[in-house]
Each structure stands twice: as structure tokens, then as C-alpha cells.
C-alpha positions as CSV (number, residue, x, y, z in Angstrom):
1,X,108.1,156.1,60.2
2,X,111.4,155.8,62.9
3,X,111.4,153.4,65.1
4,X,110.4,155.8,67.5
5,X,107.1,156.5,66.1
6,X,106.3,153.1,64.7
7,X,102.7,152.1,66.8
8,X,103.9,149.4,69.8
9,X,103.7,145.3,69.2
10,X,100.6,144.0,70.8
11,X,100.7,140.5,69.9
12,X,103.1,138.1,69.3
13,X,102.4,135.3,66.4
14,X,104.2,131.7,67.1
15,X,104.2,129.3,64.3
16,X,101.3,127.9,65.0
17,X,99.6,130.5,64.7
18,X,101.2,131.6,61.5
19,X,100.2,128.1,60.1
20,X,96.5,128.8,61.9
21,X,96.5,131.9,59.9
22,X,97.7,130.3,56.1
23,X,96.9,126.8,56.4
24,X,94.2,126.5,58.4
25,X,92.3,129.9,58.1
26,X,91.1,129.8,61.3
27,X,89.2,132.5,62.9
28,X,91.1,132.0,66.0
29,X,93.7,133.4,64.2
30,X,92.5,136.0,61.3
31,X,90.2,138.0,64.4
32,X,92.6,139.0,66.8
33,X,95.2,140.0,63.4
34,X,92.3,142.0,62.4
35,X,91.7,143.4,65.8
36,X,95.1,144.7,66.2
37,X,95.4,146.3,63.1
38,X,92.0,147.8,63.4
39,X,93.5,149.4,67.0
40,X,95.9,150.8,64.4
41,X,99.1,148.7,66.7
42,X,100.9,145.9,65.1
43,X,101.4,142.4,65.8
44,X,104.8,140.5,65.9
45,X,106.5,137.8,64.5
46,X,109.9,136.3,65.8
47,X,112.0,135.7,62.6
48,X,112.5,132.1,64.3
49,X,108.7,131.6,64.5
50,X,108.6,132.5,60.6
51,X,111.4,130.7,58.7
52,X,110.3,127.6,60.1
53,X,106.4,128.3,58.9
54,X,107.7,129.6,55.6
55,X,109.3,126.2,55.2
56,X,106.1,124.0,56.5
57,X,103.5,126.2,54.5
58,X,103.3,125.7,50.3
59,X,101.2,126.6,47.3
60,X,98.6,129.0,47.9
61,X,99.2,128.6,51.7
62,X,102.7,130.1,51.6
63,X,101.5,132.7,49.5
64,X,99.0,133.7,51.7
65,X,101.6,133.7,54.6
66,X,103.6,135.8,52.4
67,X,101.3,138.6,52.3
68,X,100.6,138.4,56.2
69,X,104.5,138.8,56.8
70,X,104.5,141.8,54.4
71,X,101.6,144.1,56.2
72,X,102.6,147.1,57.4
73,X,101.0,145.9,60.4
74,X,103.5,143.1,60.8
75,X,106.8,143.6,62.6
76,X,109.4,140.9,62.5
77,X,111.3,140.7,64.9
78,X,114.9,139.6,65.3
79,X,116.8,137.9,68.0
80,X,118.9,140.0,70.1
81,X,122.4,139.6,71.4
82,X,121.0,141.2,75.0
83,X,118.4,138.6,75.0
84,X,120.4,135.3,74.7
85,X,119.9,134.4,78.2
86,X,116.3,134.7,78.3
87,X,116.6,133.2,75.0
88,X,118.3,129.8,76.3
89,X,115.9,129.6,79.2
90,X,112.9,129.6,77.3
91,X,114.6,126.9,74.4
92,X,115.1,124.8,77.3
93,X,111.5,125.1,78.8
94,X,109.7,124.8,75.6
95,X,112.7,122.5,73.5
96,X,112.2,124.4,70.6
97,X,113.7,127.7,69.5
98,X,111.0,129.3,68.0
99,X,108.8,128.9,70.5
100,X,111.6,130.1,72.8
101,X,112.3,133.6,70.7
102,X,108.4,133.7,71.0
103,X,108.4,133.7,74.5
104,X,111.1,136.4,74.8
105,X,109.4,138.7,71.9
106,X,106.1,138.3,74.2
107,X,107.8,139.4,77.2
108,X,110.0,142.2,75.6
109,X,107.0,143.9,73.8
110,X,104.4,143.1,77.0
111,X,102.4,141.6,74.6
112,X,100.7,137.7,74.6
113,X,101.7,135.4,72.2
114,X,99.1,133.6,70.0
115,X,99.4,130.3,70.0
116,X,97.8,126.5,69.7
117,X,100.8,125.0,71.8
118,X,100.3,126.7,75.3
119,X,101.7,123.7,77.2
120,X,104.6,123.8,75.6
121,X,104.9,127.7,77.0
122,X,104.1,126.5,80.8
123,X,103.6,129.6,82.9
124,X,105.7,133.2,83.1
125,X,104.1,134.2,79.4
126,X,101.2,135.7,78.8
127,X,99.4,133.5,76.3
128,X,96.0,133.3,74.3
129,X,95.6,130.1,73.1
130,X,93.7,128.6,70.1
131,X,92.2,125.2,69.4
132,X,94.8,124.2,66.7
């Protein structure tokens, strides 16, 4: 598929929810994954969001988030040069840079970012948060 006819991002994945996903298992998590590749769209993951759960996750748990990141379904999603002011915004709202490129995928795609560390968002991103 191009880029052009790839289906749209229609949720984003922060690192908690990553970690939700391998770690914890949660529901919270796995349903609304499922969801979106049942509605044959995919979900996103900023690269930011996954190096640092790739470096927190181990054994069986890293392997599982392994074969989340490789889905078809899953797009990962670099930072980009035309976002770097949004991009310093949000890392100085939420003091962390993968919850920043988080924010920014969310906004850029139109899509809500699954998290368990809304507060650390605020408001001006669409979130659905999970108990984490």
C-alpha cells in the first residue's frame, strides 16, 4: 500500500498504554486496539512513546510489545521537522517528550491518545484515559 491508500490513524498509543498493553494486559488497553483494527483503521505510536517502553518492558512482556509494534495495523510514527514547535509546547506542558510527540501525533492524525496519565496532557488533546 502507498501512503496514500494506507487506512487513517485513529488512535494514538502513549507509553502507558504500550506498557498497559504488554505489561499489564489490561482490557483498557487490548479493546479499543482490537476495536480499531476490527474498523479495518490503524492505531499510532510516536517512535518517542515506544523506545522508551521498549526499554521499560522485558522477557515475555517486551516480546509481546514486540509483536504489537509489528501489526500491520500499527503505524509508527516519527517526529517531524514541521512539528517542532508544537513539539516544544507540549514537552513543556507535559515535561516529558514522549508524552509531548503523543500529544502532537494525536492532534496531527485527529485522533485521541490512549493513555493512563491524562493529567499530565491537561486540556487541548483529545484523550481516553485508562485506570493504569
Amino acid at each position: 500500500m502507498t501512503p496514500e491508500t494506507r487506512p487513517p490513524v485513529r488512535l494514538i498509543l502513549d507509553r502507558s498504554a504500550l506498557l498497559g498493553y504488554a505489561v499489564l494486559r489490561t482490557v483498557h488497553v487490548g479493546e479499543p486496539v482490537h476495536e480499531v483494527i476490527e474498523d479495518g483503521v490503524r492505531f499510532g505510536v510516536p517512535v518517542a512513546a515506544a523506545a522508551e517502553a521498549l526499554v521499560m518492558a522485558t522477557g515475555k512482556d517486551l516480546a509481546l510489545l514486540h509483536r504489537l509494534l509489528a501489526l500491520p495495523a500499527c503505524a509508527l510514527l516519527p517526529e517531524r521537522e514541521q512539528d517542532l514547535l508544537e513539539l516544544t509546547y507540549w514537552r513543556r506542558r507535559t515535561d516529558r517528550f514522549d508524552l509531548a510527540a503523543a500529544a502532537v501525533a494525536g492532534l496531527a492524525h485527529a485522533a485521541a491518545v490512549l493513555t493512563s496519565e491524562g493529567p499530565r496532557y491537561g486540556d487541548g488533546v483529545p484523550l481516553i484515559y485508562f485506570p493504569g
